[in-house]
ROBA-87337 format. One line per 8 residues: number of its first residue (from 1); their letters; for each residue x, y, z of C-alpha. Coordinates in nm, 2 decimals, padded with zeros to 4 digits. Layout:
BEGIN
NUM) A) X/Y/Z; ...;
This chain:
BEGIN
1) XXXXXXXX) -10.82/12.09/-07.00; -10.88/12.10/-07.37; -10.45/12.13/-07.40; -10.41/11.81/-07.20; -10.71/11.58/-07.42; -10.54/11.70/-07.73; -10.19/11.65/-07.60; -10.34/11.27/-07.47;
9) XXXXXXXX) -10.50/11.22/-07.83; -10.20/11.33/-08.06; -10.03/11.08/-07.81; -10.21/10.78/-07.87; -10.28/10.83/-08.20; -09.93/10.87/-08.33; -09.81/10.59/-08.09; -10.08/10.34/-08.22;
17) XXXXXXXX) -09.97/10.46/-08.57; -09.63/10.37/-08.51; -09.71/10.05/-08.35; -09.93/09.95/-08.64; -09.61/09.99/-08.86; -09.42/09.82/-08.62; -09.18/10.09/-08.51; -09.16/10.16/-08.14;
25) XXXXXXXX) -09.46/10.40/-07.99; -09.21/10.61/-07.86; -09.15/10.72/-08.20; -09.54/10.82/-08.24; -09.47/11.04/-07.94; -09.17/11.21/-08.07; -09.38/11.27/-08.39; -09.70/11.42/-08.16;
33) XXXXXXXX) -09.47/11.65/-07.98; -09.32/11.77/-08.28; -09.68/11.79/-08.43; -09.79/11.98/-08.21; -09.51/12.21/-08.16; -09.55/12.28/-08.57; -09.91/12.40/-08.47; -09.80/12.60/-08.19;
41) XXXXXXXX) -10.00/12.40/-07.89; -09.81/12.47/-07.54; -09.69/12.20/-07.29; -10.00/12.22/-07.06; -09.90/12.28/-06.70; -09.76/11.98/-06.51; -09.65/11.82/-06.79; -09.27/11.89/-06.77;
49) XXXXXXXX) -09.36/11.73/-06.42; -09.50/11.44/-06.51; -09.16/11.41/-06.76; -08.93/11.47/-06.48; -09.13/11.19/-06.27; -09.11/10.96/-06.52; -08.74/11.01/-06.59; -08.68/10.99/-06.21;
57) XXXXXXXX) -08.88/10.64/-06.23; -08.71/10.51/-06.53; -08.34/10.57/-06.33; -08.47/10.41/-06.04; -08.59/10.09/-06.17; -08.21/10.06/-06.39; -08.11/10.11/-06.02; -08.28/09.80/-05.92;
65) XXXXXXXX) -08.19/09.61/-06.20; -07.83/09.66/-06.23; -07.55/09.50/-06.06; -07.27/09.70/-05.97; -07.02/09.49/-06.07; -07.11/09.55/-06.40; -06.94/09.87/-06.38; -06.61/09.72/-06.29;
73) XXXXXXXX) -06.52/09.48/-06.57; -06.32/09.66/-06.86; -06.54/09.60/-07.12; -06.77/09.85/-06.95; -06.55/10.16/-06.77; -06.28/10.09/-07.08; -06.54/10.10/-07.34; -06.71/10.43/-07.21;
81) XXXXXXXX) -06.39/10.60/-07.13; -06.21/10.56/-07.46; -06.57/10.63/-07.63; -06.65/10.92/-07.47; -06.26/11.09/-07.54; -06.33/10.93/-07.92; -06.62/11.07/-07.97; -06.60/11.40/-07.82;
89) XXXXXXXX) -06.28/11.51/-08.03; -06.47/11.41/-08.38; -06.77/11.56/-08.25; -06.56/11.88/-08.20; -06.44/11.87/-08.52; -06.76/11.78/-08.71; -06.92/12.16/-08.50; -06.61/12.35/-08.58;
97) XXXXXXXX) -06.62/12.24/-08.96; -07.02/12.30/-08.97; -06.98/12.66/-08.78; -06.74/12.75/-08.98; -06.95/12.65/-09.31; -07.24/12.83/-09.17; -07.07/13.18/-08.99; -07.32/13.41/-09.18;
105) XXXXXXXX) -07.60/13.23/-09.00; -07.45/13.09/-08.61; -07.27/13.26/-08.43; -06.89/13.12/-08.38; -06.77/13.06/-08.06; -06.45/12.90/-08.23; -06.30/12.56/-08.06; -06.44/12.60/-07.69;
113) XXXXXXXX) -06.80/12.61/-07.83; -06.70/12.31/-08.05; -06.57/12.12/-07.77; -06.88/12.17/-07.52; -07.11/12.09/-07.82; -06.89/11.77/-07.90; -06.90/11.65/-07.59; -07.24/11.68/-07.53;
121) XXXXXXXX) -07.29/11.47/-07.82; -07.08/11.22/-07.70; -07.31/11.07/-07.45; -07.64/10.79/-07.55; -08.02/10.81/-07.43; -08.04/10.62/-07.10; -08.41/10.67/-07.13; -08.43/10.57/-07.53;
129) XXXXXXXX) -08.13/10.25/-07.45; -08.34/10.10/-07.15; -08.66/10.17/-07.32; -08.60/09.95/-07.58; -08.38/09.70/-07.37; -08.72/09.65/-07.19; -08.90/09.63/-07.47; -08.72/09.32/-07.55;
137) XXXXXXXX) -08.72/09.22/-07.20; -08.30/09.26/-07.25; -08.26/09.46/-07.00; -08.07/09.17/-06.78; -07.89/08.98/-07.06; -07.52/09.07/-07.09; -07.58/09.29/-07.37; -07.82/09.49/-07.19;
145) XXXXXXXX) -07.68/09.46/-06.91; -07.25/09.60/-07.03; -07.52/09.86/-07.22; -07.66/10.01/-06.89; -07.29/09.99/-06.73; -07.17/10.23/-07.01; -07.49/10.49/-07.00; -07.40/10.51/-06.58;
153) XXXXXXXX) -07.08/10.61/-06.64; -07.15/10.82/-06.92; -07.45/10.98/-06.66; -07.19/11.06/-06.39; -06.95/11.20/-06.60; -07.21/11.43/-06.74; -07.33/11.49/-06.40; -06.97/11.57/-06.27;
161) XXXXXXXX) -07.00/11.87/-06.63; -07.28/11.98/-06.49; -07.19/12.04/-06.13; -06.85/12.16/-06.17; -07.02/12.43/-06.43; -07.33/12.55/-06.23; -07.31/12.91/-06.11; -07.33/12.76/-05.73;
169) XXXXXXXX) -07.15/12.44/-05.60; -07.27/12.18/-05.41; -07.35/12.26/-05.06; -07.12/12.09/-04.80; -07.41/11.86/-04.67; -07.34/11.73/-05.00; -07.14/11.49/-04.77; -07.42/11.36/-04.59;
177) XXXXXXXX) -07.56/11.18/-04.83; -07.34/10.87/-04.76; -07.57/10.83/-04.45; -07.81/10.69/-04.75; -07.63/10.37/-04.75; -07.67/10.25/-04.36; -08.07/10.46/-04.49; -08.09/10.17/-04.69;
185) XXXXXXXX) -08.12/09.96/-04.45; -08.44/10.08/-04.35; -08.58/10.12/-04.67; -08.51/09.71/-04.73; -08.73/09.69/-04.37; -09.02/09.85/-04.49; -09.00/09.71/-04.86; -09.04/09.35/-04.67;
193) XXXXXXXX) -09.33/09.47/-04.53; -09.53/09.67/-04.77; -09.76/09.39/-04.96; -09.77/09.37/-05.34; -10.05/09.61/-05.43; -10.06/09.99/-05.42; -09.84/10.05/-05.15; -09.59/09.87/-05.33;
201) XXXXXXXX) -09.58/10.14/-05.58; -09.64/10.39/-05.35; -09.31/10.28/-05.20; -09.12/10.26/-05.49; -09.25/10.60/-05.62; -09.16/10.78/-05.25; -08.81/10.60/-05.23; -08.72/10.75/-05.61;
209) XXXXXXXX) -08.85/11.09/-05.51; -08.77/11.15/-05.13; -08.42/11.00/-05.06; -08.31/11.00/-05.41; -08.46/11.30/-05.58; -08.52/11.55/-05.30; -08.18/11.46/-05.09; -07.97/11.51/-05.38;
217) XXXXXXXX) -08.15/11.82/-05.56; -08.13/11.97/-05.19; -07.76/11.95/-05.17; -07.70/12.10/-05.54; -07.66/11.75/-05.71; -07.86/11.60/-06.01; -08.17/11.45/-05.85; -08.21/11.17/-06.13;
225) XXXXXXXX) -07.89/11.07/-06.01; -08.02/11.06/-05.63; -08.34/10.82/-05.81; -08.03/10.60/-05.96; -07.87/10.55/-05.68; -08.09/10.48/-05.44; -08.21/10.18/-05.62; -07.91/10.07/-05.69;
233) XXXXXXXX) -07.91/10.07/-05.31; -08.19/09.79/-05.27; -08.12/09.63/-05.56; -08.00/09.34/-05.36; -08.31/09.29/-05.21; -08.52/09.00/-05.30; -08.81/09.19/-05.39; -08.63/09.46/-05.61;
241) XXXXXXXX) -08.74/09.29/-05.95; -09.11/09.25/-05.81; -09.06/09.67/-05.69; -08.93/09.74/-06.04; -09.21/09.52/-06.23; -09.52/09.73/-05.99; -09.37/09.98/-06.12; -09.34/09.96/-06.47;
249) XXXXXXXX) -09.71/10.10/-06.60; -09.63/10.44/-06.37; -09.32/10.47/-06.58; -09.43/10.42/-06.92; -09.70/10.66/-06.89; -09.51/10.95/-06.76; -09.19/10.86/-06.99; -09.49/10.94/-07.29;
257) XXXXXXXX) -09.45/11.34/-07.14; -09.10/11.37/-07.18; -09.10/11.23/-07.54; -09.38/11.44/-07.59; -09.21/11.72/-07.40; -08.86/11.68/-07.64; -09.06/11.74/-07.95; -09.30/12.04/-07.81;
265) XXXXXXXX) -08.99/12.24/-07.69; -08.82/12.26/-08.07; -08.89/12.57/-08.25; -08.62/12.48/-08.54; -08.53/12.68/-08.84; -08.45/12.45/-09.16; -08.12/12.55/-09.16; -08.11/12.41/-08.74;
273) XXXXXXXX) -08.27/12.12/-08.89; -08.01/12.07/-09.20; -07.69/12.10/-08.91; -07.91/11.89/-08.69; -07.94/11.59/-09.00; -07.56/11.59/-09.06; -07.48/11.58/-08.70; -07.68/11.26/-08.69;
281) XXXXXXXX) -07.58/11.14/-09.04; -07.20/11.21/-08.95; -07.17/11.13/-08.58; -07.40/10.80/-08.49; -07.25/10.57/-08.76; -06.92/10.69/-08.60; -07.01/10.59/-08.25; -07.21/10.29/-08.39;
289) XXXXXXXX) -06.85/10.18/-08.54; -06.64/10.28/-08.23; -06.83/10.10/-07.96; -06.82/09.79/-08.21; -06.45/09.86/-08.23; -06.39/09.88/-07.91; -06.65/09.58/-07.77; -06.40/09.34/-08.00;
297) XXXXXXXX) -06.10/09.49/-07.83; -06.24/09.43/-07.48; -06.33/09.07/-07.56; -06.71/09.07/-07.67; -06.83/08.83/-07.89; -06.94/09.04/-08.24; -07.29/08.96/-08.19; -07.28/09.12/-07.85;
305) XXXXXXXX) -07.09/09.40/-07.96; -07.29/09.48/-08.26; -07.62/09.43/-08.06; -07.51/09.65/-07.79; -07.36/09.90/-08.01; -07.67/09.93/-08.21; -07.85/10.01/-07.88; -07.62/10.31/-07.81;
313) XXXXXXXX) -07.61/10.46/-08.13; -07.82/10.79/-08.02; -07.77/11.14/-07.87; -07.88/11.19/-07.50; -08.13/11.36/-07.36; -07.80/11.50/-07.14; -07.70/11.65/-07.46; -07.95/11.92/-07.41;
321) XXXXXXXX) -07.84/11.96/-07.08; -07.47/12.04/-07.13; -07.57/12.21/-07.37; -07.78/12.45/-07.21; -07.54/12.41/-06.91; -07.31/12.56/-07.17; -07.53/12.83/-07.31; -07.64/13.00/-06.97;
329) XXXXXXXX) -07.25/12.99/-06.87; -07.16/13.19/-07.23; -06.97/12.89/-07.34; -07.21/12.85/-07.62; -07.44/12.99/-07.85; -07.84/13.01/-07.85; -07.88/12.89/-08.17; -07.69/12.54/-08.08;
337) XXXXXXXX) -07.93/12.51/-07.80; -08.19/12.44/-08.09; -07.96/12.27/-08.31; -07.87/11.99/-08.03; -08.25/11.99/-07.91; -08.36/11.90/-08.29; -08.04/11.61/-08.35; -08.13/11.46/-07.97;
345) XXXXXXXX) -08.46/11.36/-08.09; -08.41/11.27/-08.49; -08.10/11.07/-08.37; -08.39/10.86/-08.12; -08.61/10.81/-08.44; -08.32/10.67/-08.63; -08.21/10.48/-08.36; -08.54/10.35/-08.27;
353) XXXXXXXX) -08.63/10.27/-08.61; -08.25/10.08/-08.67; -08.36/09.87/-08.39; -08.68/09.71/-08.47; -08.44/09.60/-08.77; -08.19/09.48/-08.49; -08.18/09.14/-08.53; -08.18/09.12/-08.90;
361) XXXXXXXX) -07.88/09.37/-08.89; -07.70/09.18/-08.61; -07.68/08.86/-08.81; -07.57/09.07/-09.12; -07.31/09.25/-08.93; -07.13/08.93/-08.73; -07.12/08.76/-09.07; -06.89/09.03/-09.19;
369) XXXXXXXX) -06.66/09.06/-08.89; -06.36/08.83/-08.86; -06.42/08.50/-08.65; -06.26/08.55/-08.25; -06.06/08.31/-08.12; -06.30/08.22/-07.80; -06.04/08.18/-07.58; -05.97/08.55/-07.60;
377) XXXXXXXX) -06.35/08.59/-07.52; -06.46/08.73/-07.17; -06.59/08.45/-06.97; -06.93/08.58/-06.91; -06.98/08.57/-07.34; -06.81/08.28/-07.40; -07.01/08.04/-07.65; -07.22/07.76/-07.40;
385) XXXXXXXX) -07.15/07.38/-07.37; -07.43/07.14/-07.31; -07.24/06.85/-07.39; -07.34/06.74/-07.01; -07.74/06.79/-07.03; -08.02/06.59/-07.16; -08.26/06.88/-07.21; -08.22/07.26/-07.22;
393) XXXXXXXX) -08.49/07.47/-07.05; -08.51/07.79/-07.21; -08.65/08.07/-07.00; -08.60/08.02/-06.61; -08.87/08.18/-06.50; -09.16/08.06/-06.24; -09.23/07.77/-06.56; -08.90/07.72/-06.70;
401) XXXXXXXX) -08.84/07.66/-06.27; -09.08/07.43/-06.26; -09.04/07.22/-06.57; -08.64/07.19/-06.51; -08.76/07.06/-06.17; -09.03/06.83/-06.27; -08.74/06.66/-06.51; -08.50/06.65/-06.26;
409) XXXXXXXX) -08.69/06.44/-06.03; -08.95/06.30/-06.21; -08.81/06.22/-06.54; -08.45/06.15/-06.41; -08.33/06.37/-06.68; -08.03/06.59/-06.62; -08.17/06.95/-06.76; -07.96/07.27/-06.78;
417) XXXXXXXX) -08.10/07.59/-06.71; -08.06/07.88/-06.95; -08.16/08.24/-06.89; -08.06/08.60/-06.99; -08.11/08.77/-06.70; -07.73/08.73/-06.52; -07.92/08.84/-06.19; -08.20/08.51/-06.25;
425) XXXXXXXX) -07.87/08.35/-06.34; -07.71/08.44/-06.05; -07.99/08.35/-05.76; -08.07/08.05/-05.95; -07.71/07.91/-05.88; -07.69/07.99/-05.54; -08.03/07.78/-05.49; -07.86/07.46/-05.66;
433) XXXXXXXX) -08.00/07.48/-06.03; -07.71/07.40/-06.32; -07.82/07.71/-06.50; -07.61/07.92/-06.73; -07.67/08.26/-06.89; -07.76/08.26/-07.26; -07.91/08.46/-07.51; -08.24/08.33/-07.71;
441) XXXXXXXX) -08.14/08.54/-08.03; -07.80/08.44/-08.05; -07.75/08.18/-08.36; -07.41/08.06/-08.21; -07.55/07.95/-07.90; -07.77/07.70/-08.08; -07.47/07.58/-08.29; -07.34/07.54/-07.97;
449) XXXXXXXX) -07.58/07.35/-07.82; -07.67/07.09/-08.09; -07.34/07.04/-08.17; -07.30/06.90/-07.80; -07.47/06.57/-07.96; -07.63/06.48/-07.63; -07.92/06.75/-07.58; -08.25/06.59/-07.76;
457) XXXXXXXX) -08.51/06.80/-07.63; -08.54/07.14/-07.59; -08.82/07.34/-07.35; -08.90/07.66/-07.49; -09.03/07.84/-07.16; -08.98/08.20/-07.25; -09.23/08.44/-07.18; -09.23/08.63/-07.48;
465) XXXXXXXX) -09.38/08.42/-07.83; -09.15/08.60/-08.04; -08.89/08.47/-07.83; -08.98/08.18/-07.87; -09.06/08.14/-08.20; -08.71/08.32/-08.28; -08.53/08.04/-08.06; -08.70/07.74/-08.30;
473) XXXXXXXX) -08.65/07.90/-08.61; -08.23/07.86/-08.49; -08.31/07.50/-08.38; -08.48/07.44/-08.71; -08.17/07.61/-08.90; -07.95/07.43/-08.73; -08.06/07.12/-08.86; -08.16/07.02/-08.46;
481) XXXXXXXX) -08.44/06.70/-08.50; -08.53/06.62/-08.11; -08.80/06.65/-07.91; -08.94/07.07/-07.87; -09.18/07.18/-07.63; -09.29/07.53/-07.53; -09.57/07.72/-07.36; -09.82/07.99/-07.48;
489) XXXXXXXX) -10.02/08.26/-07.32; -10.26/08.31/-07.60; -10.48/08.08/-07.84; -10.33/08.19/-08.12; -10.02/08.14/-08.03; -10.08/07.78/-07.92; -10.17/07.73/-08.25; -09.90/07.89/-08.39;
497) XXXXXXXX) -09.64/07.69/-08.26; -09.85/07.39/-08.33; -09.82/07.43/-08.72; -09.44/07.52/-08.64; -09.41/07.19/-08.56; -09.36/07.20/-08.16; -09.50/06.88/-08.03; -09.60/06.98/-07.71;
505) XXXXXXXX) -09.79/07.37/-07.65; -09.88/07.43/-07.31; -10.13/07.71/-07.23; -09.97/07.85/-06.90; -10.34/07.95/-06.81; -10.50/07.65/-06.84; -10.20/07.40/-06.71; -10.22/07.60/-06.38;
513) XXXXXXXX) -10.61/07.59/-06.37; -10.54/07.18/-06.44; -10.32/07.15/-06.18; -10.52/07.30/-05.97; -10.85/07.10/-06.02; -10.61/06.78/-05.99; -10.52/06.93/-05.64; -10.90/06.96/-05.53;
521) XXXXXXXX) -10.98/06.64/-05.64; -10.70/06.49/-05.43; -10.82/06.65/-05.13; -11.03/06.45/-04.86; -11.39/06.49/-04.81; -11.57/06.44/-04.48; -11.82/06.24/-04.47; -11.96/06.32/-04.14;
């Protein structure tokens, strides 16, 4: 007991740490497993459980958020082919050169041990990349969204290393499992059916372990895999976002054990840790510069490239996989093992720490980048015209829904619908909204927008105040002068926007507690 308090307070002290200095928490955690690691406190029991669970959760819930087709455009399977075959020869170069500096202290296992170690190095955190996707609720923009196409592909290909390596293949009821997707079909039943309280999590937790997990794990696959697919499976159902969302509190606090877990595990030399720095300092701002490269050549906008890129730029925690894949076939030394396990997590501190500066960096980046002819552009990231709209809602969610509605009908307005979430898009379309997808934090969209000359008001219904504020600081830089609401979930940040300038604030909580004593008013008494 007294293993798992300390473990729980080293947790949530260096996470509050980190988010006082406005760095992710998951860097506090790394930091706490490391910590403790230094002062030689063991994993308690269960935890690399709970990490596993959380893990399983985590692929589950990108499962339910990602469309499929997403894997199909070019920018995604060309980017994360050509990537992977980049990156993996450097990477084999960068370990041959470092073995070879440092025979007297690693053992060489000449060119086949660089090439395993290279291409395990080759592949980004999925947990780390959606982790802070979600953190700025990206996880469904376009960015996010070609992102989480790239880390799939990357995932099966490193599943593929792993299974074609193990010491046992897959069993031959490996074939069953395409009796998951008529399965499916059952599982949609019972989600219609299960509420939205505990049992919806319950659900969601069972589905990710039992037919996803188990199934696959019992065949001789990857059972994260089995998680991923399986809500990828229902992620057509209408309830998959509200499954993923009832979820999300389950997954954070497990993920904490396998950051926790990554730091624990390392027991580095400093000469593991030197290797380990120049692996990061050599390799990330080499894939960092080839998934920009090769986002421009497939057709993305700069800002989208450089944003996604930045996202990408870290080591997976399938790294340490392959790696060890590699160790226990005699592909590759022991001492890598630690070598990779100390760069996977320093390259997720960098990485995490680069993007809290992501913004900043992205507008600093595109300004360096040749302009794009935007015909060459792919559709989907093609700067947006409003020269048809009287007001742009921003933020299409149960209040951006509602407002766009109230103005349609009521104010005889002709509103456009923006959102970042190409599956909100998507639904939203098929009910008859003129909605586009759009990102909040790109400056050329609100270019684009005012220099339509007919948009003069602008609904700021995001969800997030950051987002919103971030969205009128472009309107203000772009020199826009028309009419700006927005709503607020907080006090404070009513009154912020108020001395920004916004000349309507809404509280979301007391509009709806308005609306409804207007509706109980209206009612009829009886006055028998």
């Amino acid at each position: 007991m007294e293993q798992i308090v300390l473990t729980l307070l080293a947790a949530a002290v260096l996470g509050t740490v980190a988010h006082l200095l406005r760095i992710p928490p998951l860097v506090g955690f790394l930091a706490a497993g490391f910590l403790l690691g230094g002062l030689g406190v063991q994993p308690f029991t269960g935890l690399e459980v709970l990490a596993d669970i959380g893990v399983m959760l985590l692929l589950f819930t990108i499962g339910l958020k990602f469309e499929l087709r997403s894997l199909l455009r070019p920018e995604t399977y060309g980017t994360a082919t050509i990537h992977l075959v980049m990156l993996s020869a450097i990477g084999m170069g960068t370990v041959g050169l470092l073995a070879t500096l440092t025979l007297g202290s690693l053992d060489g296992g000449g060119w086949r041990e660089a090439a395993v170690i290279g291409f395990a190095l080759s592949f980004s955190s999925t947990v780390l990349c959606v982790k802070v996707l979600e953190e700025r609720s990206d996880d469904g923009s376009f960015y996010g969204q070609t992102a989480i196409a790239v880390l799939v592909i990357q995932d099966l290909v490193a599943v593929a290393f792993v299974t074609a390596t193990a010491e046992t293949p897959p069993s031959p009821w490996a074939l069953v499992l395409v009796l998951l997707v008529p399965a499916s079909w059952l599982l949609r039943r019972v989600l219609d059916r299960v509420g939205h309280g505990e049992l919806l999590v319950l659900f969601g937790a069972a589905a990710a372990l039992g037919p996803g997990y188990l199934a696959f794990s019992a065949v001789g696959l990857e059972g994260d895999l089995g998680a991923l697919i399986v809500g990828l499976l229902l992620s057509s159902h209408r309830r998959a976002i509200e499954l993923s969302k009832s979820l999300f509190g389950v997954k954070e606090l497990f993920l904490v054990g396998f950051f926790l877990l990554i730091g624990m595990s390392s027991s580095p030399t400093w000469l593991d840790v030197l290797i380990a720095l120049i692996l990061c300092a050599v390799l990330l701002p080499l894939t960092f510069v080839g998934f920009v490269l090769l986002g421009r050549l497939f057709g993305l906008r700069n800002r989208t490239t450089i944003r996604m890129s930045l996202v990408l730029s870290n080591f997976s925690e399938f790294s340490i996989i392959v790696t060890a894949v590699g160790v226990a076939g005699g592909l590759v030394s022991e001492q890598w093992m630690t070598v990779v396990a100390v760069a996977v997590p320093l390259s997720m501190v960098i990485s995490s720490i680069t993007n809290t500066q992501g913004l900043d960096l992205t507008t600093r980046l595109t300004a360096r980048l040749p302009e794009q002819d935007v015909r060459r552009l792919r559709p989907a990231d093609r700067p947006i015209d409003t020269s048809d709209a009287d007001v742009v809602v921003l933020g299409m969610g149960r209040v951006g829904r509602a407002a766009y509605t109230h103005l349609a009908e009521a104010g005889g307005l002709r509103p456009l619908g923006v959102d970042n979430d190409h599956l909100v898009v998507q639904r939203l379309e098929e009910d008859g909204f003129d909605v586009v997808e759009g990102d909040a934090t790109d400056h050329e969209f609100w270019t684009r927008m005012v220099a339509g000359g007919f948009v003069r008001t602008v609904v700021l219904a995001m969800p997030i105040h950051n987002s919103n504020m971030f969205a009128l600081a472009q309107l203000r830089a772009a020199g826009f002068d028309g009419r700006v609401s927005a709503v607020a979930q907080h006090p404070d940040q009513l009154e912020h926007l108020s001395r920004e300038g916004v000349g309507a604030v809404v509280n979301v909580y007391a509009g709806a507690g308005a609306t409804l004593a207007e509706a109980t008013l209206a009612l009829p008494l009886d006055d028998a």
